[in-house]
TIMI-2910 file (N, C-alpha, C, CB; in pm, 1 decimal, decimal comma, always signed):
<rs>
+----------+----------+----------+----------+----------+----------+----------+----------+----------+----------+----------+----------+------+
!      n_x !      n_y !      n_z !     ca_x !     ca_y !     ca_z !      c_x !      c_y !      c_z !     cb_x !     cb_y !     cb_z ! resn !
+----------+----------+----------+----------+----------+----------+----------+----------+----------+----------+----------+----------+------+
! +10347,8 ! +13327,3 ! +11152,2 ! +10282,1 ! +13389,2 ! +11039,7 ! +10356,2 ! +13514,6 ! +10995,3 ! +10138,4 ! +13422,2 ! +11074,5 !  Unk !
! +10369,9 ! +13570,3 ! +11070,7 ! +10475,9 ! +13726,5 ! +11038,4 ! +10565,2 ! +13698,3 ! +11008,4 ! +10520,4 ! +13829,0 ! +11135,1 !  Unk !
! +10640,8 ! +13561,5 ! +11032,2 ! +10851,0 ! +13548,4 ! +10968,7 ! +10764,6 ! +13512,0 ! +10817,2 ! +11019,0 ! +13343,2 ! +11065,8 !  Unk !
! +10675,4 ! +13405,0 ! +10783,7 ! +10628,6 ! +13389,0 ! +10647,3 ! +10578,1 ! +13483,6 ! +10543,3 ! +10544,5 ! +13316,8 ! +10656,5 !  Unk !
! +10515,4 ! +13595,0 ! +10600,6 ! +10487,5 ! +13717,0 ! +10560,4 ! +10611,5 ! +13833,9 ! +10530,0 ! +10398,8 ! +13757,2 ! +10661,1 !  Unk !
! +10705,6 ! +13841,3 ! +10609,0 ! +10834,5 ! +13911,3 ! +10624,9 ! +10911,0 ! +13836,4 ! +10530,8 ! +10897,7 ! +13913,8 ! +10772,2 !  Unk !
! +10929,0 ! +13710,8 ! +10478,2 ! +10968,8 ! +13639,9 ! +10395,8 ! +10902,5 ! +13656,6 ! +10253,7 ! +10960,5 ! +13525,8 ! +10449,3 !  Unk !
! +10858,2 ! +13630,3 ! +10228,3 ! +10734,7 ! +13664,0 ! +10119,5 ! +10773,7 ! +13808,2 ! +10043,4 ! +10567,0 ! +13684,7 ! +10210,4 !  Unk !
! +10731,7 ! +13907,6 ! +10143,3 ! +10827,1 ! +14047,7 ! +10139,8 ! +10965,6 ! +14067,2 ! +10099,5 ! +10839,0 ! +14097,0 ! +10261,9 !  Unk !
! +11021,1 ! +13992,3 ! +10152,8 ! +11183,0 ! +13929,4 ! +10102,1 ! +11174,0 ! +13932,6 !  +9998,3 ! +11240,8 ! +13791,5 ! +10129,6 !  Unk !
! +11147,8 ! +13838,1 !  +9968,0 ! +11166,3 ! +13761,6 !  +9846,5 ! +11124,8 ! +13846,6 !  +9734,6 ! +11089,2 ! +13630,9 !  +9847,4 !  Unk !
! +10960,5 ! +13862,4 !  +9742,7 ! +10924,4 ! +13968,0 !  +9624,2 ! +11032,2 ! +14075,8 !  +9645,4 ! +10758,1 ! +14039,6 !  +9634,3 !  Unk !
! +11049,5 ! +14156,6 !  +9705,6 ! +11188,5 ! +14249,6 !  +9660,1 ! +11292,6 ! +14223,5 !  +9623,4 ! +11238,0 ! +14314,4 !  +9731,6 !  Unk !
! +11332,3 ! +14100,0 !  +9625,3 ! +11476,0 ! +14056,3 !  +9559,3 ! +11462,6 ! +13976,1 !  +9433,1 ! +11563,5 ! +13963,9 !  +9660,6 !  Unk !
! +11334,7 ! +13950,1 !  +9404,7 ! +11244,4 ! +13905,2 !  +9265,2 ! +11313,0 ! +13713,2 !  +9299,1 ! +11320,9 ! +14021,4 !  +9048,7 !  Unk !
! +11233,4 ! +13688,7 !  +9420,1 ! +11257,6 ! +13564,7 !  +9493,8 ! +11130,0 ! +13483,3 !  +9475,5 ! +11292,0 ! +13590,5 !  +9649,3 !  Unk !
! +11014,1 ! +13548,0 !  +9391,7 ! +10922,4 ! +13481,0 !  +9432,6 ! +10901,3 ! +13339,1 !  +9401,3 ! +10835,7 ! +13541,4 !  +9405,3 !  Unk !
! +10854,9 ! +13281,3 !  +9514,5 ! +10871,5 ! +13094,1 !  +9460,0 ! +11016,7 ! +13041,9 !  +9512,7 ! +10876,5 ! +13067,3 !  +9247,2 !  Unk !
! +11073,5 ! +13094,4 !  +9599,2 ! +11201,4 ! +13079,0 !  +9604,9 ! +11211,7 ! +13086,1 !  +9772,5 ! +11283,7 ! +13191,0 !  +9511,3 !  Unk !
! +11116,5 ! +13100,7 !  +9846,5 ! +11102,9 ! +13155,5 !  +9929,3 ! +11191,7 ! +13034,1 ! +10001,5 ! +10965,6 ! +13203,7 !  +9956,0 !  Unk !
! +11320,7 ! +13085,5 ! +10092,3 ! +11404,8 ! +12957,0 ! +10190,0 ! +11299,2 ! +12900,5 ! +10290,0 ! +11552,3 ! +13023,9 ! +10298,2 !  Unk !
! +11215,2 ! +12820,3 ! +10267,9 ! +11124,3 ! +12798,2 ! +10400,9 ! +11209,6 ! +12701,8 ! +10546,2 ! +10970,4 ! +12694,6 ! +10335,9 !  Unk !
! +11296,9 ! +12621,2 ! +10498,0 ! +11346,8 ! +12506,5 ! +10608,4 ! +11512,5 ! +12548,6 ! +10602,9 ! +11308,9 ! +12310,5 ! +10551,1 !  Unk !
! +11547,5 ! +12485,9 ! +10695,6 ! +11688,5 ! +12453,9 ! +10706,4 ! +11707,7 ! +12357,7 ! +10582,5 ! +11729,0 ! +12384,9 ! +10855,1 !  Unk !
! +11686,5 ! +12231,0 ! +10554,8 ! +11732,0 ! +12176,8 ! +10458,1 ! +11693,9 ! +12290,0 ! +10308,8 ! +11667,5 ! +12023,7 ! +10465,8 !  Unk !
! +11639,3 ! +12324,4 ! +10311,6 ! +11626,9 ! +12419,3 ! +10152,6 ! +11758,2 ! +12554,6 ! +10209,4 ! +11392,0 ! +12517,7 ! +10114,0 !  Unk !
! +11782,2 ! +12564,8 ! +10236,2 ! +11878,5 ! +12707,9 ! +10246,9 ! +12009,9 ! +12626,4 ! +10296,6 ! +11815,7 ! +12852,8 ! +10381,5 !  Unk !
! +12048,5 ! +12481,6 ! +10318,0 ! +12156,1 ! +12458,9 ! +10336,8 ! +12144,3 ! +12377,5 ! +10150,9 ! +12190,1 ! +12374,7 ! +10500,6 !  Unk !
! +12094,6 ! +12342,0 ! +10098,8 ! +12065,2 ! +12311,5 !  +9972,5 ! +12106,4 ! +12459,9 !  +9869,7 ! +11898,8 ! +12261,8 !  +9974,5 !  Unk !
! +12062,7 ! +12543,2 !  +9859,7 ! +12097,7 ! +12634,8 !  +9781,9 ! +12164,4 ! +12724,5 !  +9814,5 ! +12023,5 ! +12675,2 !  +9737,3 !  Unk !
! +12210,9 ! +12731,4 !  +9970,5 ! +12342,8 ! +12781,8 ! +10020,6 ! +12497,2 ! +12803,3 ! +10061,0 ! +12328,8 ! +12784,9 ! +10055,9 !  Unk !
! +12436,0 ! +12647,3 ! +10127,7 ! +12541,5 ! +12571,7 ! +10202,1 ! +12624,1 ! +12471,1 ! +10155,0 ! +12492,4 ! +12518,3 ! +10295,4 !  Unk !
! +12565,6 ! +12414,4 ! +10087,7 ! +12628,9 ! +12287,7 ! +10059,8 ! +12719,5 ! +12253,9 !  +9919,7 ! +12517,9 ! +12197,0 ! +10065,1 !  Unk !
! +12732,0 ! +12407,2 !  +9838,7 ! +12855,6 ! +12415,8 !  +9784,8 ! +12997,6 ! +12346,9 !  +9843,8 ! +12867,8 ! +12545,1 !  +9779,0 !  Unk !
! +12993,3 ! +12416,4 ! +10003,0 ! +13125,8 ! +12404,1 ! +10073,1 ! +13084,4 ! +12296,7 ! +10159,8 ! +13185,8 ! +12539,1 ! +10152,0 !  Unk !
! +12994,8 ! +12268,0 ! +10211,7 ! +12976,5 ! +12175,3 ! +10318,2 ! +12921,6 ! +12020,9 ! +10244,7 ! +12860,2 ! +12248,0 ! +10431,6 !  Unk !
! +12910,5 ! +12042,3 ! +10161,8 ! +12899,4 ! +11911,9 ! +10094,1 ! +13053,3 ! +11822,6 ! +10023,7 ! +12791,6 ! +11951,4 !  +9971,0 !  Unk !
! +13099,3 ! +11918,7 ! +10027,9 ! +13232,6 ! +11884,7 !  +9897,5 ! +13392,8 ! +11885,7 ! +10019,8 ! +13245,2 ! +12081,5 !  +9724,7 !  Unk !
! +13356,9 ! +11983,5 ! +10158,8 ! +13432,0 ! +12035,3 ! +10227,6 ! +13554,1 ! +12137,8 ! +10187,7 ! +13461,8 ! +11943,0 ! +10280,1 !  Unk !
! +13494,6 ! +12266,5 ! +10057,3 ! +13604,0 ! +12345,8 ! +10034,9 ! +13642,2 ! +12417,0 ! +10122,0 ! +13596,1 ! +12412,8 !  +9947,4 !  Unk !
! +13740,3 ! +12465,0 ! +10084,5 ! +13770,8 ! +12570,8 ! +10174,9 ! +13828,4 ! +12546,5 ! +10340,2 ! +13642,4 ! +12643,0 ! +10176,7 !  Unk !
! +13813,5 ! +12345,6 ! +10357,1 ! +13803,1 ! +12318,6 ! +10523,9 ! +13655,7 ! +12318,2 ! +10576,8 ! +13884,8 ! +12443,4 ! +10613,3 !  Unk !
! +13530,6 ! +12367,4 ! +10521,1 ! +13428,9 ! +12331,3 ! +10590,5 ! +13408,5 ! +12225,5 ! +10622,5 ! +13346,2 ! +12357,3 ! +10554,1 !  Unk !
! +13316,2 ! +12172,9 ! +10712,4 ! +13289,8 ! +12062,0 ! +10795,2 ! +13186,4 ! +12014,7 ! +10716,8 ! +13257,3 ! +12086,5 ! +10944,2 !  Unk !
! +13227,5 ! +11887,7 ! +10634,2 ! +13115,7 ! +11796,6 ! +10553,3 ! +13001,2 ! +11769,1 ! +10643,2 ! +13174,7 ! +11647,1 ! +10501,6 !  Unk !
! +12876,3 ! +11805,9 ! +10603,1 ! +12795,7 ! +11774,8 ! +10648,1 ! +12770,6 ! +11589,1 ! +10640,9 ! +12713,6 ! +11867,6 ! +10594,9 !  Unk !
! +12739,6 ! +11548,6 ! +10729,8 ! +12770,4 ! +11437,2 ! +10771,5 ! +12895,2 ! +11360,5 ! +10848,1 ! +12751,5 ! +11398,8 ! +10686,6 !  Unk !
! +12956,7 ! +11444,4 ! +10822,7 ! +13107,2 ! +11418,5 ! +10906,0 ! +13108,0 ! +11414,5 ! +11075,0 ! +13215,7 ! +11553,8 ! +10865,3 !  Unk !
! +13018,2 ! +11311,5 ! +11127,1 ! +13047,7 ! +11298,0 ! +11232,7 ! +13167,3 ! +11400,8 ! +11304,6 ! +13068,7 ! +11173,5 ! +11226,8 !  Unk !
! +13289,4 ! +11323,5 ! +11295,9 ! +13422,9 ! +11326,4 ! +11353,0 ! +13408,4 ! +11504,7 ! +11325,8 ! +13566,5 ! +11215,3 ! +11261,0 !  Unk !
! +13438,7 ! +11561,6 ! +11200,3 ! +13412,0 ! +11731,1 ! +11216,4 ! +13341,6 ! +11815,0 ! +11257,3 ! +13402,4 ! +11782,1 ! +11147,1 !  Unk !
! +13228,8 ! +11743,9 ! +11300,0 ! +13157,1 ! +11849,4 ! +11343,7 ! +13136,0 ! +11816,8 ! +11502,7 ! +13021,6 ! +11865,8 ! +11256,0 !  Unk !
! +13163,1 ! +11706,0 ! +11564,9 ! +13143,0 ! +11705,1 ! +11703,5 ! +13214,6 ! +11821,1 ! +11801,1 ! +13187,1 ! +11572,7 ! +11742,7 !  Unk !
! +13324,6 ! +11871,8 ! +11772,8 ! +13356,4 ! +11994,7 ! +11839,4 ! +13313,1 ! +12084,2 ! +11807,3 ! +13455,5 ! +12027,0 ! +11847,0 !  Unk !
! +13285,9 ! +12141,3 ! +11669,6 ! +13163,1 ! +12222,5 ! +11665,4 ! +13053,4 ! +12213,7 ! +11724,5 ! +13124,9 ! +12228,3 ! +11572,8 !  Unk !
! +12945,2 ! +12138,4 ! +11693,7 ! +12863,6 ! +12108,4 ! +11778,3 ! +12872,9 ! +12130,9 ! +11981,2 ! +12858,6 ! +11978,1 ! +11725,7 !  Unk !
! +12971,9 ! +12102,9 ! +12019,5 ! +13015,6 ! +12105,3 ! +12140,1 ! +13015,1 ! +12210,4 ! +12167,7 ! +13114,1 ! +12057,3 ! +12166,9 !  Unk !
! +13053,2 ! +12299,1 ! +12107,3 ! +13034,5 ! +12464,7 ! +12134,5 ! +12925,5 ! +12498,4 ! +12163,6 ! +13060,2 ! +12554,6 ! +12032,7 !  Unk !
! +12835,4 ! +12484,6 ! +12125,5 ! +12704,6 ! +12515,6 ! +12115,8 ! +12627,7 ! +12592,8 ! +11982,5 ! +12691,6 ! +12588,6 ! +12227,3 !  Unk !
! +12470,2 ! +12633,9 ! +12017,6 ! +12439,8 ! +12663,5 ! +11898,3 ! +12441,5 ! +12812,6 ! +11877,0 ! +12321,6 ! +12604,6 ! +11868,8 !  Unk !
! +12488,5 ! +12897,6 ! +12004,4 ! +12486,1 ! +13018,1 ! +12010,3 ! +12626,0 ! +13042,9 ! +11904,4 ! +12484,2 ! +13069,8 ! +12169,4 !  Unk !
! +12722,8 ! +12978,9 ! +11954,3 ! +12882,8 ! +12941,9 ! +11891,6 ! +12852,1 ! +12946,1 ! +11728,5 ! +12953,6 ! +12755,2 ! +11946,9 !  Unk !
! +12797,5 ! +12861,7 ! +11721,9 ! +12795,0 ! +12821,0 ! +11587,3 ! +12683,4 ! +12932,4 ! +11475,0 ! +12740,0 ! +12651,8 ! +11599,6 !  Unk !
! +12622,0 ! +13002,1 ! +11562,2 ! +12519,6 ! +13109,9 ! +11510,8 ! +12610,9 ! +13215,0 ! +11484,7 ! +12396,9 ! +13157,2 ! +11615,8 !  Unk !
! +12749,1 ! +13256,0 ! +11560,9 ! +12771,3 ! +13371,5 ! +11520,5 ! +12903,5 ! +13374,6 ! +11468,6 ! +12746,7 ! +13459,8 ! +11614,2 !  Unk !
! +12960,8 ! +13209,1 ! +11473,9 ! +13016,1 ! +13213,1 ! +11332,9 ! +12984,8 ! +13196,2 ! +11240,9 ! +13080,6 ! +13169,1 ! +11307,2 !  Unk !
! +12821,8 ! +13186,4 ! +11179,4 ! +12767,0 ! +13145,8 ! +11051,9 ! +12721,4 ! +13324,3 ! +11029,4 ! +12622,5 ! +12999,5 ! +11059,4 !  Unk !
! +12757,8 ! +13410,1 ! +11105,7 ! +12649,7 ! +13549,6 ! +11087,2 ! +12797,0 ! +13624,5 ! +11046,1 ! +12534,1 ! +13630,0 ! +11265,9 !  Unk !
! +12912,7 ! +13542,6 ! +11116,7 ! +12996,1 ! +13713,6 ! +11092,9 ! +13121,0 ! +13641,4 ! +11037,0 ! +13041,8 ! +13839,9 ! +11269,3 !  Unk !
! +13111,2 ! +13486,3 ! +11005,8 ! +13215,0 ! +13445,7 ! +10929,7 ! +13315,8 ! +13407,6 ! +10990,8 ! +13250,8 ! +13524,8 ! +10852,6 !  Unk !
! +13396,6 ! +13248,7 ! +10927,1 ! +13480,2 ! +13192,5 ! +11001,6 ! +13579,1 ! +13118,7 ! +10905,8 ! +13410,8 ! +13110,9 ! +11099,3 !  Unk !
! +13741,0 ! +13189,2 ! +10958,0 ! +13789,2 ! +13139,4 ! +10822,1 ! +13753,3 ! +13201,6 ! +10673,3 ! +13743,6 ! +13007,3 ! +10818,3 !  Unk !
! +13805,4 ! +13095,3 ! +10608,3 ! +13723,5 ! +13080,2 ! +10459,0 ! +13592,0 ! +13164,5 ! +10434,9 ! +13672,7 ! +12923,2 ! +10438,9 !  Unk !
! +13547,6 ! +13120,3 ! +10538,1 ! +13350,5 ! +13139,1 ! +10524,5 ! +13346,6 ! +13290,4 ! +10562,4 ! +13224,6 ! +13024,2 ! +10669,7 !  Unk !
! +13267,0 ! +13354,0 ! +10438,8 ! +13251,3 ! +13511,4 ! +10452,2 ! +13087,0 ! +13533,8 ! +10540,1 ! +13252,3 ! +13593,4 ! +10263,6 !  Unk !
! +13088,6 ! +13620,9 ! +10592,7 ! +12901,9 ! +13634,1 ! +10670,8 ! +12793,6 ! +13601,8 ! +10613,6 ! +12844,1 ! +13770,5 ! +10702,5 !  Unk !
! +12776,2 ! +13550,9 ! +10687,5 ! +12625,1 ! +13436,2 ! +10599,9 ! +12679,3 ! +13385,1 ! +10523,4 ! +12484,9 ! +13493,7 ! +10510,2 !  Unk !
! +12772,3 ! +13268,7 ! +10515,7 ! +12825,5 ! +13217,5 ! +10371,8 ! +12802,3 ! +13220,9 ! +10272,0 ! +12835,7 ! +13136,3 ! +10350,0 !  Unk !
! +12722,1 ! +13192,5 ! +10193,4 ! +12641,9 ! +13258,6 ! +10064,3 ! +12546,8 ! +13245,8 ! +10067,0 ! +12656,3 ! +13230,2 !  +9947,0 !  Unk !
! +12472,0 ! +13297,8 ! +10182,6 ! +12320,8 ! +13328,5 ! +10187,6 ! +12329,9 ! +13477,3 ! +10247,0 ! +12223,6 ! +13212,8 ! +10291,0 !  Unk !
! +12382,1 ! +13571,7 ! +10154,3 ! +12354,8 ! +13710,0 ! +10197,0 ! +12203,0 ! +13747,6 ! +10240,5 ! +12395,6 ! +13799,2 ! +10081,2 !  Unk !
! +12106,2 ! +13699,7 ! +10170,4 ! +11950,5 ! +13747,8 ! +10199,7 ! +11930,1 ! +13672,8 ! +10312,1 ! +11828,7 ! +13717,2 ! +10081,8 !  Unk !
! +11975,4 ! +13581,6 ! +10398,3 ! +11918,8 ! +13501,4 ! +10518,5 ! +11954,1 ! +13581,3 ! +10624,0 ! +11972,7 ! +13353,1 ! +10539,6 !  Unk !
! +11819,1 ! +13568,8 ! +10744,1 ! +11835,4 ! +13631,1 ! +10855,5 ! +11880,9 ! +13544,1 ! +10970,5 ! +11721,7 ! +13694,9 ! +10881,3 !  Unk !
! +11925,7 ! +13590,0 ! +11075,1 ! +11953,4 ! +13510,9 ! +11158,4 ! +11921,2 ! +13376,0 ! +11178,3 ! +11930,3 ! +13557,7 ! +11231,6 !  Unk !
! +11738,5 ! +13380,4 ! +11143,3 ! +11667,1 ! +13263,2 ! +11180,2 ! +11690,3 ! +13154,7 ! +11106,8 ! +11540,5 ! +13280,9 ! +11179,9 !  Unk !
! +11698,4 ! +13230,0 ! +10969,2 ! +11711,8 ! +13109,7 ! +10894,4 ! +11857,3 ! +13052,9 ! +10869,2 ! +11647,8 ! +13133,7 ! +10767,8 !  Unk !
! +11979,4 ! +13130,7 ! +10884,6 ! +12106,4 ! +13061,1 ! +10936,9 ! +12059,5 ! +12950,6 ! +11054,8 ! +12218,1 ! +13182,8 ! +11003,6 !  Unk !
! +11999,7 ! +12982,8 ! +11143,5 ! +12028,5 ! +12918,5 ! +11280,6 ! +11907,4 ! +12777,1 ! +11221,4 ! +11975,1 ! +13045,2 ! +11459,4 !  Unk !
! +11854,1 ! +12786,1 ! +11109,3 ! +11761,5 ! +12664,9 ! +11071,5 ! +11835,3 ! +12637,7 ! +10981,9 ! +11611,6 ! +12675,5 ! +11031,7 !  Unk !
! +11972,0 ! +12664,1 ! +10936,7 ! +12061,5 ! +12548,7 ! +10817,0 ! +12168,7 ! +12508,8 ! +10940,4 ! +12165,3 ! +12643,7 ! +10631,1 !  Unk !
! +12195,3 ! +12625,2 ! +11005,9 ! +12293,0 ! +12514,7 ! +11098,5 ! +12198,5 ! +12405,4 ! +11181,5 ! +12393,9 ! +12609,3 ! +11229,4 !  Unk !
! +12087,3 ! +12422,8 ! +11225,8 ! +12028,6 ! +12294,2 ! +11318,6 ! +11991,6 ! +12212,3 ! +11221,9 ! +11898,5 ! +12318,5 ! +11423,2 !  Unk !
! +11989,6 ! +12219,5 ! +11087,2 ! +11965,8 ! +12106,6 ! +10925,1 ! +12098,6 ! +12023,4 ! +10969,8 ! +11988,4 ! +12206,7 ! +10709,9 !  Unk !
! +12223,1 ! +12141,6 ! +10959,4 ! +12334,7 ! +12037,9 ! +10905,8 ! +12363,3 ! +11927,8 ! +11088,4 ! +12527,4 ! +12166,3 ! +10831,1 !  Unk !
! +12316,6 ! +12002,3 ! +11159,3 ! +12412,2 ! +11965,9 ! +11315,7 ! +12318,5 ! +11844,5 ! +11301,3 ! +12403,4 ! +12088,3 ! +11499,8 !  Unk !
! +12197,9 ! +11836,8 ! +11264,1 ! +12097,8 ! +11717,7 ! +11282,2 ! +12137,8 ! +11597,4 ! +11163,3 ! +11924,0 ! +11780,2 ! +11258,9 !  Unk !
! +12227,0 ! +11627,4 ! +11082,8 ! +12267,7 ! +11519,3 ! +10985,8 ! +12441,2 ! +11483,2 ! +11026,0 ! +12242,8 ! +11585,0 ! +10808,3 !  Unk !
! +12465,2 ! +11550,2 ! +11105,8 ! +12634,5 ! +11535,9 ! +11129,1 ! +12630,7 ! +11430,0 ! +11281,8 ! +12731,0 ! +11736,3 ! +11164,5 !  Unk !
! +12560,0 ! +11419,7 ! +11376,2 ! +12549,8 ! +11363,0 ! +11494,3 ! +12565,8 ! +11235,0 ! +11459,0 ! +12435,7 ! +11391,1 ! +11567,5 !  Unk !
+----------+----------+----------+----------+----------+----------+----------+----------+----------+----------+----------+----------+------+
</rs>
């Protein structure tokens, strides 16, 4: 109830309202999937088996804090400057759950 409330808060200050990222699939949708859909830049197509299994292999701690402080190409928070940790770590477990 408090991350939905703290969100909410978000949002109305960044004039988000209605916009609110609730899931991993909505914030890899209006975030992510510029690059991870198309694979610019070298990102790992979401769905790409074969690319993302060594990612994945790392783990999700791995993969949390190259989505927070940037990897390559990919600047911090890729283009979800307003996302917090949590909700990075709910577009990467979106995309890792469509790439397996």
């Amino acid at each position: 109830m408090k991350k939905v409330a703290r969100l909410i808060a978000i949002s109305a200050l960044l004039g988000l309202s209605g916009q609110v990222l609730a899931d991993g699939q909505q914030i890899y949708q209006s975030s992510c999937q510029a690059c991870h859909a198309t694979g610019a830049a070298g990102a790992p197509k979401l769905g790409d088996k074969e690319a993302w299994a060594p990612r994945i292999a790392q783990g999700m701690d791995t993969l949390l804090k190259h989505a927070t402080d940037g990897l390559r190409a990919m600047p911090p928070k890729g283009a979800c400057a307003a996302c917090t940790e949590a909700d990075l770590k709910e577009a990467i477990e979106y995309m890792v759950s469509q790439s397996q």
